[in-house]
C-alpha positions in Angstrom: -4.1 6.0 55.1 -1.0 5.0 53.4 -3.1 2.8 50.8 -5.2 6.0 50.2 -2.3 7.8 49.1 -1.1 5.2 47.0 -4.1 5.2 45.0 -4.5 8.9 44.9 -0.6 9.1 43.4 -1.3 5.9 41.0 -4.5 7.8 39.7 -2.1 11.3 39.6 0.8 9.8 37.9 -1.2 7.2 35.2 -3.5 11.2 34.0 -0.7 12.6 33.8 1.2 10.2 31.7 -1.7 9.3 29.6 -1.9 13.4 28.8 1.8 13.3 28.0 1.0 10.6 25.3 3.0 7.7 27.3 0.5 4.2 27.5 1.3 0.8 28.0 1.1 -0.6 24.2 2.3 -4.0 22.8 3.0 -3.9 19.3 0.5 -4.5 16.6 -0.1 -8.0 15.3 1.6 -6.3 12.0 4.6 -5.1 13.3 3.6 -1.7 13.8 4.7 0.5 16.9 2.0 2.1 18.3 2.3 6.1 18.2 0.2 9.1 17.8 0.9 9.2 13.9 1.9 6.7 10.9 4.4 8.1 8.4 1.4 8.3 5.4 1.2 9.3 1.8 -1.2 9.4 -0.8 -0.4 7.4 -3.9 -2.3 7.6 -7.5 -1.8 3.7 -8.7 -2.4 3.6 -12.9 -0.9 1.7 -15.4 -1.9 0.2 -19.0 -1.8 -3.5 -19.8 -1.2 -4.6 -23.3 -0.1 -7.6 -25.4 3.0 -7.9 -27.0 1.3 -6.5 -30.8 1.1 -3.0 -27.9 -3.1 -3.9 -28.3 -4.8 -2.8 -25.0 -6.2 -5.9 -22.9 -9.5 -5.9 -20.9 -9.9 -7.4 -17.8 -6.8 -8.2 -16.4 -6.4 -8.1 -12.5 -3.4 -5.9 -12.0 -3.0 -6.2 -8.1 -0.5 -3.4 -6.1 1.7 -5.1 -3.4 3.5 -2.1 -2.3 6.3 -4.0 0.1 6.7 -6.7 -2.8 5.5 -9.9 -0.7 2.2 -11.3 -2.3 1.6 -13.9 0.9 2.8 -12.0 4.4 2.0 -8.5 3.8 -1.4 -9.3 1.5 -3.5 -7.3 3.5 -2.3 -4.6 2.2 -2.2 -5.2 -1.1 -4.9 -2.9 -3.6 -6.6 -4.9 -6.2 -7.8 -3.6 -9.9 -9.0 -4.4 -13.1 -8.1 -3.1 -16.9 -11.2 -1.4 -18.4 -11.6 -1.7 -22.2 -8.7 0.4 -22.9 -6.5 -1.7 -20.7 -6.1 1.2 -18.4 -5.9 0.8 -14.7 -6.5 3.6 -11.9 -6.9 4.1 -8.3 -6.1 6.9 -5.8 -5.5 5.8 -2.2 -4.2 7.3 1.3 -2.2 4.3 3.1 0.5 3.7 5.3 3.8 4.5 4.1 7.2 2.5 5.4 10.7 4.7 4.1 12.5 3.0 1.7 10.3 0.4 0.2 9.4 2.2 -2.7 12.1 0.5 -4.6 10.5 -3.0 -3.7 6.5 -1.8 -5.0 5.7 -4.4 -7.8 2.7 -4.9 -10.4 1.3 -8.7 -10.7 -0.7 -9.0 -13.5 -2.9 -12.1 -13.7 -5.7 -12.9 -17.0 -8.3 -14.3 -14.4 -11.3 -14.3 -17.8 -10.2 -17.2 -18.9 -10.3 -16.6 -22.8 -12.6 -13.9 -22.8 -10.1 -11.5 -24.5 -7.4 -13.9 -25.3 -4.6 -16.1 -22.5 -1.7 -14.4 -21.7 0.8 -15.1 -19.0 1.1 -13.5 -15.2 3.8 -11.2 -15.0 5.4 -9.3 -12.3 6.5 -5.5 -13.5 8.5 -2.8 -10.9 6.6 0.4 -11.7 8.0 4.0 -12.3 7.7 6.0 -8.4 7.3 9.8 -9.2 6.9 12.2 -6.1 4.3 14.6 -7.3 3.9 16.8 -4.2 6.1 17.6 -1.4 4.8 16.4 2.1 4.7 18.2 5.2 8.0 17.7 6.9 5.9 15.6 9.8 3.9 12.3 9.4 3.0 13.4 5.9 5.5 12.4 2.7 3.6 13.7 0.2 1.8 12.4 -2.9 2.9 9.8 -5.1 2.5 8.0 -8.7 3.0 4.7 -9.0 2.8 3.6 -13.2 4.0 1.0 -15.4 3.0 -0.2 -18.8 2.7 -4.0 -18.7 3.4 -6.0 -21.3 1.9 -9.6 -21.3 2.9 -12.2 -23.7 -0.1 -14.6 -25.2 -0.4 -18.3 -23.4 -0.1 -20.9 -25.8 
């Protein structure tokens, strides 16, 4: 009988937790506490790449790493290309961690070869702009993240 009632409170006790939002959770292989929400904010990434002479450059891989590590955090780094106007764009929802906007950075790589000219890799900070407010919850808001990047010509 006494085993009965054990079950029957274990069974109670683990519904009503579980309703109440409380589970047994180990964190996330990235470091992330598990929780009903994720601070989140939308971010428009944009940019222009050009040569020193201010000429616009053609594919150049301009790749986002939004918590400025390029090897432990690169899964969540955002990948993009210069069209013939050397203009780069991308709108994205993602994860947001408070106060590493300061450490977002550019990297921008010529992976064409000589296609439309060498030029060096460079690493830029872009400009953060809050362009609308968030929600006072989860949700910070909308963001801009810009730069115009300058690369100089490999000799």
């Amino acid at each position: 009988m006494k085993q009965r009632i054990n079950k029957w409170w274990t069974a109670l006790v683990g519904s009503i937790l579980s309703m109440l939002g409380f589970t047994s959770c180990d964190d996330f292989p990235i470091g992330l506490r598990c929780e009903y929400g994720m601070p989140n904010a939308n971010y428009k990434l944009l940019g222009d790449v050009k040569d020193s002479g201010g000429k616009p450059v053609k594919g150049i891989r301009v790749v986002f790493v939004p918590r400025g590590d390029t090897e432990e955090q690169s899964w969540e780094n955002d990948t993009l290309y210069t069209d013939d106007k050397g203009h780069f764009e991308l709108e994205r929802a993602r994860y947001q961690w408070p106060g590493d906007m300061d450490k977002f950075v550019y990297i921008a790589e010529d992976v064409d070869g000589a296609d439309n000219g060498s030029f060096k890799s460079t690493k830029v900070t872009p400009d953060v702009k809050k362009v609308k407010k968030g929600d006072g919850s989860w949700y910070d808001g909308d963001y801009e993240v810009s730069a115009t990047i300058t690369l100089d010509k490999d000799e």
